[in-house]
KOLNU-377050 format. One record per residue: residue number from 1; residue in three letters; y, z, x of N, C-alpha, C in turn. Coordinates in steps of 0.001 Angstrom, whole numbers. Each point is the difference from the previous one (the first is absolute). Layout:
BEGIN
{i NUM aa ala n.yy Y n.zz Z n.xx X ca.yy Y ca.zz Z ca.xx X c.yy Y c.zz Z c.xx X}
...
***
This chain:
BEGIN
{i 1 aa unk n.yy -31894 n.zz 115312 n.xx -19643 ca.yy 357 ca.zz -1359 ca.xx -369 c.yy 697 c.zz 11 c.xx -1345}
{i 2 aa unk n.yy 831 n.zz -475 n.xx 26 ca.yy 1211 ca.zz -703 ca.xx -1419 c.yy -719 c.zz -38 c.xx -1289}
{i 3 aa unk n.yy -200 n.zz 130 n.xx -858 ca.yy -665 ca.zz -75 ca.xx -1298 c.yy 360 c.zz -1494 c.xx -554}
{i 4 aa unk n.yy -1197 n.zz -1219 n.xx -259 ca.yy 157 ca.zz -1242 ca.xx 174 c.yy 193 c.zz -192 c.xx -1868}
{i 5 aa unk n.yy 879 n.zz -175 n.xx -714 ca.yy -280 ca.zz -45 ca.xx -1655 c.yy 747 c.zz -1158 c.xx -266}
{i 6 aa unk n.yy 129 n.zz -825 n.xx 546 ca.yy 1144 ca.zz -1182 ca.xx -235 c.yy -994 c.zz -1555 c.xx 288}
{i 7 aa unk n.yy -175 n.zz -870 n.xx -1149 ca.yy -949 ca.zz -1258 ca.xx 945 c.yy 1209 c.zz -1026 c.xx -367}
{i 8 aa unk n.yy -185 n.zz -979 n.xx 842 ca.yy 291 ca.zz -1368 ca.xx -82 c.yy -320 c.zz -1127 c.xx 184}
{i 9 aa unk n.yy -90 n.zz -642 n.xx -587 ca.yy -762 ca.zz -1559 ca.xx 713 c.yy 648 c.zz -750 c.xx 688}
{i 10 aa unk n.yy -196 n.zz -249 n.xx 1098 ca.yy 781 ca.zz -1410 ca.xx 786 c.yy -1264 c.zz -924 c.xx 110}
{i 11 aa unk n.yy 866 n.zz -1047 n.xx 21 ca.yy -514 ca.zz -1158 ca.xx 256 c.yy 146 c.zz -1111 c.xx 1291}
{i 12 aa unk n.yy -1089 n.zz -449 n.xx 671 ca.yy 469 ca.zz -14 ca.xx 1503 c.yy -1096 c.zz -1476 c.xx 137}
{i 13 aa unk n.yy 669 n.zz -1301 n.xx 544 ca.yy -1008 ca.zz -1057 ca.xx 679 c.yy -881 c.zz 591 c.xx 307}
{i 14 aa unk n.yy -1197 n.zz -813 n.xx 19 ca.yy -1508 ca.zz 416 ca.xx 540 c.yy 323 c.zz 91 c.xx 1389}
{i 15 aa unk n.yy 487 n.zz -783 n.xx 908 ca.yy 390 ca.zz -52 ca.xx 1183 c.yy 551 c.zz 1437 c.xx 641}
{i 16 aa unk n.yy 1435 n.zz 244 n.xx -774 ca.yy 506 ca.zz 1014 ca.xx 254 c.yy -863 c.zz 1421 c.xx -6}
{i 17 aa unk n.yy -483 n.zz -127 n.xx -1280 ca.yy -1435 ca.zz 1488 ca.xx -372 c.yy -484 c.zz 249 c.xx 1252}
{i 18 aa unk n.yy -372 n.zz -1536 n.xx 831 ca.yy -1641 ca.zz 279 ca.xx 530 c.yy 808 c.zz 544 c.xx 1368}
{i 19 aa unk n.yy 1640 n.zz -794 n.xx 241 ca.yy 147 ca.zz 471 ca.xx 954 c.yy 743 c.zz 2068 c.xx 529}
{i 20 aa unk n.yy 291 n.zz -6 n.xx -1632 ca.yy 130 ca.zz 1352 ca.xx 212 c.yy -1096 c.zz 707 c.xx -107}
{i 21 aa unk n.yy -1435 n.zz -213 n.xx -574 ca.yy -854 ca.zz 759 ca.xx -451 c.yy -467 c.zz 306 c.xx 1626}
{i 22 aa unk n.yy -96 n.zz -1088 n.xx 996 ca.yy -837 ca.zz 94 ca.xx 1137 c.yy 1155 c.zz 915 c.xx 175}
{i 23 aa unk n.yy 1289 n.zz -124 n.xx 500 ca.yy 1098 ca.zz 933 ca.xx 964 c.yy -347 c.zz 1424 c.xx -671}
{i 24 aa unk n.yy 13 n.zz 167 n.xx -1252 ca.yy -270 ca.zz 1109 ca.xx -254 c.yy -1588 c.zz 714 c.xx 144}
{i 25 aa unk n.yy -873 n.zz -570 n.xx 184 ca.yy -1667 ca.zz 450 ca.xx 708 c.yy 405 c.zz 254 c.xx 1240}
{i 26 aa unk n.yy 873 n.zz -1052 n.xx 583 ca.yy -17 ca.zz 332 ca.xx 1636 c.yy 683 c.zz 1278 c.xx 696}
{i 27 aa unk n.yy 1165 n.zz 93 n.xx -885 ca.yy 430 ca.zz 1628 ca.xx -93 c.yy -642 c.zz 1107 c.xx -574}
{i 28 aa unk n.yy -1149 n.zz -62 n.xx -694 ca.yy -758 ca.zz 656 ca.xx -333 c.yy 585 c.zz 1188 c.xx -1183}
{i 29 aa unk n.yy 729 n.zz -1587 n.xx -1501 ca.yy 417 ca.zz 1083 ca.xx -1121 c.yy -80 c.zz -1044 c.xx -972}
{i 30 aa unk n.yy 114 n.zz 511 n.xx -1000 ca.yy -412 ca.zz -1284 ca.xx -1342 c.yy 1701 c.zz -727 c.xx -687}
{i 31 aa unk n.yy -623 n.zz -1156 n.xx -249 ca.yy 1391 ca.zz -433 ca.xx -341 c.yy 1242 c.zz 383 c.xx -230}
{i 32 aa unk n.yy -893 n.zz 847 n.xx -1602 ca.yy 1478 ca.zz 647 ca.xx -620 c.yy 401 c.zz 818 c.xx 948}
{i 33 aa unk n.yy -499 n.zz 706 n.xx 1035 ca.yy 913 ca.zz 1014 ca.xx 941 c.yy 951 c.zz -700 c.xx 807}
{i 34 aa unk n.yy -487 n.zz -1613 n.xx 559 ca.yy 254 ca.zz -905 ca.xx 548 c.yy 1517 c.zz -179 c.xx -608}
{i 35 aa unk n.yy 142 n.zz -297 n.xx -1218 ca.yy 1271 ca.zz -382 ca.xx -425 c.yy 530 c.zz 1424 c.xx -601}
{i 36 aa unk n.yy -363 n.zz 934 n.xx -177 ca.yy 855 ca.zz 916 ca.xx -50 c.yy 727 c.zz 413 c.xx 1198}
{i 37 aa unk n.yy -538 n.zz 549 n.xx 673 ca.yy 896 ca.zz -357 ca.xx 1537 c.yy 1189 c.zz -1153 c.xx 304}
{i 38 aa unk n.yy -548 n.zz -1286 n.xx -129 ca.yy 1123 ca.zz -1458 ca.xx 105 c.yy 977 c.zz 848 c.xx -1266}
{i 39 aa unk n.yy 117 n.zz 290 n.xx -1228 ca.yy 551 ca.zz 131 ca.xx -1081 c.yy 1337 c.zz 1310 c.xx 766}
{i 40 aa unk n.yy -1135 n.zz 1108 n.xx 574 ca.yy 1378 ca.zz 1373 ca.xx 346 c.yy 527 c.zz -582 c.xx 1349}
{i 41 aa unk n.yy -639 n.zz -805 n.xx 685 ca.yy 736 ca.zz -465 ca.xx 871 c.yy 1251 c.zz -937 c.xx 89}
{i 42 aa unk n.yy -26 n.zz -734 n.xx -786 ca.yy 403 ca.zz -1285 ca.xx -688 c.yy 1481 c.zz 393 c.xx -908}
{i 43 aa unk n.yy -368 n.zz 1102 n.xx -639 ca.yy 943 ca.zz 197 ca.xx -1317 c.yy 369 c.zz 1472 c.xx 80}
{i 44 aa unk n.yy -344 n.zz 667 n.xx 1155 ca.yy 620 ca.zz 1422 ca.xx 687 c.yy -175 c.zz 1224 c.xx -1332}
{i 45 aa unk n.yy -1484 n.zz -237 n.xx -713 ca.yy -349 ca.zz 1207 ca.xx -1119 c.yy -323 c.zz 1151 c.xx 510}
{i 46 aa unk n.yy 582 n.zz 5 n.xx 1501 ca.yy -333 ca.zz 1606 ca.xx 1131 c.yy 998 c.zz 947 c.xx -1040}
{i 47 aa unk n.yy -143 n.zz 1248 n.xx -117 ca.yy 435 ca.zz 1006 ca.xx -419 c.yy 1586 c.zz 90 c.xx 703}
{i 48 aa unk n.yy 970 n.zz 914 n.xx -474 ca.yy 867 ca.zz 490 ca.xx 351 c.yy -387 c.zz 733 c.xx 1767}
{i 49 aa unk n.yy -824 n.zz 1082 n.xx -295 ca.yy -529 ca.zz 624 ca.xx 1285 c.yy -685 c.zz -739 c.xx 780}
{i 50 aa unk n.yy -464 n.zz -995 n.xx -97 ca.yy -677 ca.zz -987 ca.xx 924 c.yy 490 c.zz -982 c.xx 1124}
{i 51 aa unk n.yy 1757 n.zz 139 n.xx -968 ca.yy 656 ca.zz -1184 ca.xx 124 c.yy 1189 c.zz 926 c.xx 1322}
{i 52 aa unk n.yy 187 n.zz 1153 n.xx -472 ca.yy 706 ca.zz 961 ca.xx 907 c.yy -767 c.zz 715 c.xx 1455}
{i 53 aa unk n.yy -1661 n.zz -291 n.xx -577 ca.yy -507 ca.zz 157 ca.xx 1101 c.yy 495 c.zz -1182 c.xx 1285}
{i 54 aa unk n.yy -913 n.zz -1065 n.xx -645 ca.yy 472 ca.zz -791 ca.xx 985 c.yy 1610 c.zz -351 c.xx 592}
{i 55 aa unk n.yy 637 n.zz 322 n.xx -278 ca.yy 1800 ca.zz 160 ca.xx 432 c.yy -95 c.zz 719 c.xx 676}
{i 56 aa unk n.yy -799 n.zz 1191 n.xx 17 ca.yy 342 ca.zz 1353 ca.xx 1037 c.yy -1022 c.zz -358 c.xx 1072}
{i 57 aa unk n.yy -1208 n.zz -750 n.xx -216 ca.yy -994 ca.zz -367 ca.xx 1315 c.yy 1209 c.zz -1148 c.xx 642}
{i 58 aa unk n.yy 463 n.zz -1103 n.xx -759 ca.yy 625 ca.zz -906 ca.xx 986 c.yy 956 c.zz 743 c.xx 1010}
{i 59 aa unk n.yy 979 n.zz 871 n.xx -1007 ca.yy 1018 ca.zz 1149 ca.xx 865 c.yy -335 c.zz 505 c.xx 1421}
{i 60 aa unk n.yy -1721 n.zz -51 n.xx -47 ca.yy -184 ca.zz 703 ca.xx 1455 c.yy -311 c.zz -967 c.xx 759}
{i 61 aa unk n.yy -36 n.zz -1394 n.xx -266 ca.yy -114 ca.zz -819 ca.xx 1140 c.yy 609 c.zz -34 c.xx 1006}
{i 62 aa unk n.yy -17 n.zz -385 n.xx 1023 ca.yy 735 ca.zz -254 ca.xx 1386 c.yy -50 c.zz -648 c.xx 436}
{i 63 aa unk n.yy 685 n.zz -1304 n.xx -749 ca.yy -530 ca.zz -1536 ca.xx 1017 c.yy 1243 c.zz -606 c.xx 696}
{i 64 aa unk n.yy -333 n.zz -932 n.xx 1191 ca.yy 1453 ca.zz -175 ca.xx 579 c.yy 353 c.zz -1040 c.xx -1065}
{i 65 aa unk n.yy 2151 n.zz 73 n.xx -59 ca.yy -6 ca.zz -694 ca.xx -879 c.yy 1150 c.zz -105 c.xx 912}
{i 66 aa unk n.yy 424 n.zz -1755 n.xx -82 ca.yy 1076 ca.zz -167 ca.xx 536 c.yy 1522 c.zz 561 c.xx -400}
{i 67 aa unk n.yy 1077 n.zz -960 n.xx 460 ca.yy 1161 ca.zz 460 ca.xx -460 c.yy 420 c.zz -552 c.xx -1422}
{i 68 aa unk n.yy 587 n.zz -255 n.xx -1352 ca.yy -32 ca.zz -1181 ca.xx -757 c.yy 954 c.zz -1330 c.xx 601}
{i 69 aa unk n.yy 575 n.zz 21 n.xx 1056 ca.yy 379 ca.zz -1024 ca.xx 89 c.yy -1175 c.zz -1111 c.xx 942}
{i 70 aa unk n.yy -971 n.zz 1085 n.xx 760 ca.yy -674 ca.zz -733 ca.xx 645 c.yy -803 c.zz -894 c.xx -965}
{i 71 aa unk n.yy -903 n.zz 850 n.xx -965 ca.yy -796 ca.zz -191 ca.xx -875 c.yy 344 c.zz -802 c.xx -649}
{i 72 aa unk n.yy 1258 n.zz -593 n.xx -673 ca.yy 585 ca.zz -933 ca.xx -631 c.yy -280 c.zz -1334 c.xx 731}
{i 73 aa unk n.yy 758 n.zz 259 n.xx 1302 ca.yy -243 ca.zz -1622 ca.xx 1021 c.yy -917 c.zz -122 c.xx 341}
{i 74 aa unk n.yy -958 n.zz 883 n.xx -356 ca.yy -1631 ca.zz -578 ca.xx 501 c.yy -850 c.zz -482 c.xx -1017}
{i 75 aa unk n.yy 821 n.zz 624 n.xx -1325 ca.yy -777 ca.zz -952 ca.xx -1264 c.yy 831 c.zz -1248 c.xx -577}
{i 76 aa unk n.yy 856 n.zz 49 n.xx 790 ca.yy 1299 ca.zz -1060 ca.xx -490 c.yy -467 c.zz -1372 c.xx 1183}
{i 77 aa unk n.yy -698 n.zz -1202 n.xx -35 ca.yy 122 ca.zz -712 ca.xx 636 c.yy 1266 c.zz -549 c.xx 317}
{i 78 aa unk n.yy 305 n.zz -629 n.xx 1232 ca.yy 1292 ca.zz -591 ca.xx 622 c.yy 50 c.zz -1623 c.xx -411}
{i 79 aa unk n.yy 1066 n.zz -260 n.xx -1411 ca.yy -327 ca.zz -1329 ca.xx -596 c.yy 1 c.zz -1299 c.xx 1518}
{i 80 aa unk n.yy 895 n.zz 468 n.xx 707 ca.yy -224 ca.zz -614 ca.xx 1349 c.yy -1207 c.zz -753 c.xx 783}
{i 81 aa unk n.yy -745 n.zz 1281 n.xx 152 ca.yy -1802 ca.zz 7 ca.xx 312 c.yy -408 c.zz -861 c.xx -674}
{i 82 aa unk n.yy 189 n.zz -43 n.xx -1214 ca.yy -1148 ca.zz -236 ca.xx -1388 c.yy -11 c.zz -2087 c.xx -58}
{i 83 aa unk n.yy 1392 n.zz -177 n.xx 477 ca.yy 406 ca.zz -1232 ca.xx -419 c.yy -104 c.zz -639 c.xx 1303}
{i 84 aa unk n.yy -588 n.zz -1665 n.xx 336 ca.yy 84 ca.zz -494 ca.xx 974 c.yy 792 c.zz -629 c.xx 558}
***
């Protein structure tokens, strides 16, 4: 594990606390791990090698992927359709 030497205080609604304090019991880790995670997730503090890992895992995917023109007109609604 990472060597932890850095503190900070945030400040968070009672509301908000209670609702991260439970999400984080229910995952079974304590706050601050809670938002350290949201924080490297959030603001991409993954390493150089972490970051090349994952590029080379996506690389081996194999998912069907259309053509781009299909993919375009299927995220492109037809203003036609849309209007009555």
């Amino acid at each position: 594990m990472e060597q932890l030497s850095k503190k900070t205080t945030i400040l968070f609604s009672p509301e908000l606390h209670r609702r991260l304090t439970e999400y984080a019991a229910r995952r079974g880790v304590s706050l601050g791990e809670l938002v350290r995670e949201a924080c490297e997730t959030t603001y991409g503090v993954a390493g150089t090698d972490e970051r090349v890992a994952a590029v080379r895992d996506l690389g081996r995917l194999r998912l069907p992927v259309g053509r781009p023109a299909d993919m375009k007109r299927e995220s492109q609604p037809d203003p036609a359709r849309l209007l009555p």
